[in-house]
ZALOTI-820749 format. One record per residue (C-alpha): residue in one letter; x, y, z. Coordinates in steps of 0.2 Angstrom, whole numbers, always signed. Example, Ala and Ser with C-alpha at 12.3 -4.5 7.8 and 13.67 -1.06 7.14 Angstrom:
+--------+-------+-------+-------+
: residu :  east : north :    up :
+--------+-------+-------+-------+
:      A :   +62 :   -22 :   +39 :
:      S :   +68 :    -5 :   +36 :
+--------+-------+-------+-------+
//
This chain:
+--------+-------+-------+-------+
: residu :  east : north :    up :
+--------+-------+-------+-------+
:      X :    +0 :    +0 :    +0 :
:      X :    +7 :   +17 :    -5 :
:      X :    +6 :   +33 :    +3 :
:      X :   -12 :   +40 :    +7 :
:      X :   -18 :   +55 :    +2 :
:      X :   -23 :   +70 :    +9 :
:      X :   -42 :   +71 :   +12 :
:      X :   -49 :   +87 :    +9 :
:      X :   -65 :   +95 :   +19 :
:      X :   -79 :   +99 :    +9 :
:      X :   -87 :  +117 :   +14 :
:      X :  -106 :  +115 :   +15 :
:      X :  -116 :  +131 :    +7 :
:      X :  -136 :  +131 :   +13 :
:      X :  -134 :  +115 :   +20 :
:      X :  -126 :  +106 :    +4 :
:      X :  -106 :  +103 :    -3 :
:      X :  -102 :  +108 :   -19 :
:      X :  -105 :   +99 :   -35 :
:      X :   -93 :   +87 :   -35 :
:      X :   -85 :   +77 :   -48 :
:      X :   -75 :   +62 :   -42 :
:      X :   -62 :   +50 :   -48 :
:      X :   -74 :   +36 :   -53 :
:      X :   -64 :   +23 :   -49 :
:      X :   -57 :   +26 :   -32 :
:      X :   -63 :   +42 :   -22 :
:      X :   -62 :   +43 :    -2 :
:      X :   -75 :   +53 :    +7 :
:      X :   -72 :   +56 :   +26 :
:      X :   -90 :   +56 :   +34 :
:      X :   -93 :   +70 :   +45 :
:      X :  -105 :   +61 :   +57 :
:      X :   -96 :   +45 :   +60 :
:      X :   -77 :   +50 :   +56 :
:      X :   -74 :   +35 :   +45 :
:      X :   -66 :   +37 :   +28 :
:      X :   -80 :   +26 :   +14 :
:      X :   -72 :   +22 :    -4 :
:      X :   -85 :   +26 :   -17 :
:      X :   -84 :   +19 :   -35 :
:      X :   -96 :   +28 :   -48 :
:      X :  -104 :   +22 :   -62 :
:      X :  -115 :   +34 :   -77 :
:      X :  -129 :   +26 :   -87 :
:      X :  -143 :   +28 :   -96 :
:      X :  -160 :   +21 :   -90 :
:      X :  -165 :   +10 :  -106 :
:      X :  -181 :    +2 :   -98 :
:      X :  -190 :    +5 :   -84 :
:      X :  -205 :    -3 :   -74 :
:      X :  -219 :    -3 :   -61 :
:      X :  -207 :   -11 :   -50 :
:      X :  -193 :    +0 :   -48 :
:      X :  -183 :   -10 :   -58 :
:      X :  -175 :    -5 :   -73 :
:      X :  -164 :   -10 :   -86 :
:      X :  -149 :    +4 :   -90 :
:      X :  -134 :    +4 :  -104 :
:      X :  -119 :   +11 :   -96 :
:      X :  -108 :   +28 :  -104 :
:      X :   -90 :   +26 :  -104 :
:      X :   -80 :   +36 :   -90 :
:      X :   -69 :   +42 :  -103 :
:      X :   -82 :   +53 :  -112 :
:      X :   -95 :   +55 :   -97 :
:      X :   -93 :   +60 :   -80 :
:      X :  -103 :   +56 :   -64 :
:      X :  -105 :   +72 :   -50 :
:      X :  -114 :   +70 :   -34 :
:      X :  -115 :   +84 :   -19 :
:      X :  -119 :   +79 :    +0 :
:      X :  -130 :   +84 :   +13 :
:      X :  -132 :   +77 :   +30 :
:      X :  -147 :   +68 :   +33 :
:      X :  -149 :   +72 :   +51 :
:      X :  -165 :   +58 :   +54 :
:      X :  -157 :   +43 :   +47 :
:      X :  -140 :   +49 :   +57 :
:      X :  -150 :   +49 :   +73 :
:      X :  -159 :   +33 :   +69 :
:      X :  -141 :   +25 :   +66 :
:      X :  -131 :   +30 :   +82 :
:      X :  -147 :   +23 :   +91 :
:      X :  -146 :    +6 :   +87 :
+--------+-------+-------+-------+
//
């Protein structure tokens, strides 16, 4: 394992982070609730078919040419609701 990097805070404005657009493959996000470091891996697609269900069939874009983006926002119920059980 090489050296880790640095993880930077996120600023929150009106209660959100920034638009964000991560290294699909291998982005680290420190949690501000519990302190612990996640790895996210990101994938982009198109929904192709979709159903009553909630299931749905999709084709994926290639990272190359398409990129994901996300922002964060604490969601303060389901925190609580966590650090109780």
């Amino acid at each position: 394992m090489g050296k880790l990097r640095r993880i930077r805070a996120e600023p929150e404005c009106a209660g959100w982070s920034r638009w964000i657009r991560p290294d699909a493959h291998n982005y680290i996000m420190r949690c501000c609730d519990c302190g612990l470091s996640h790895r996210l891996q990101f994938k982009v697609g198109i929904v192709t078919r979709g159903n009553v269900n909630s299931y749905y069939s999709m084709r994926l874009l290639p990272l190359t040419k398409y990129r994901p983006m996300f922002r964060v926002q604490r969601a303060n119920a389901y925190t609580r609701q966590a650090r109780k059980r």
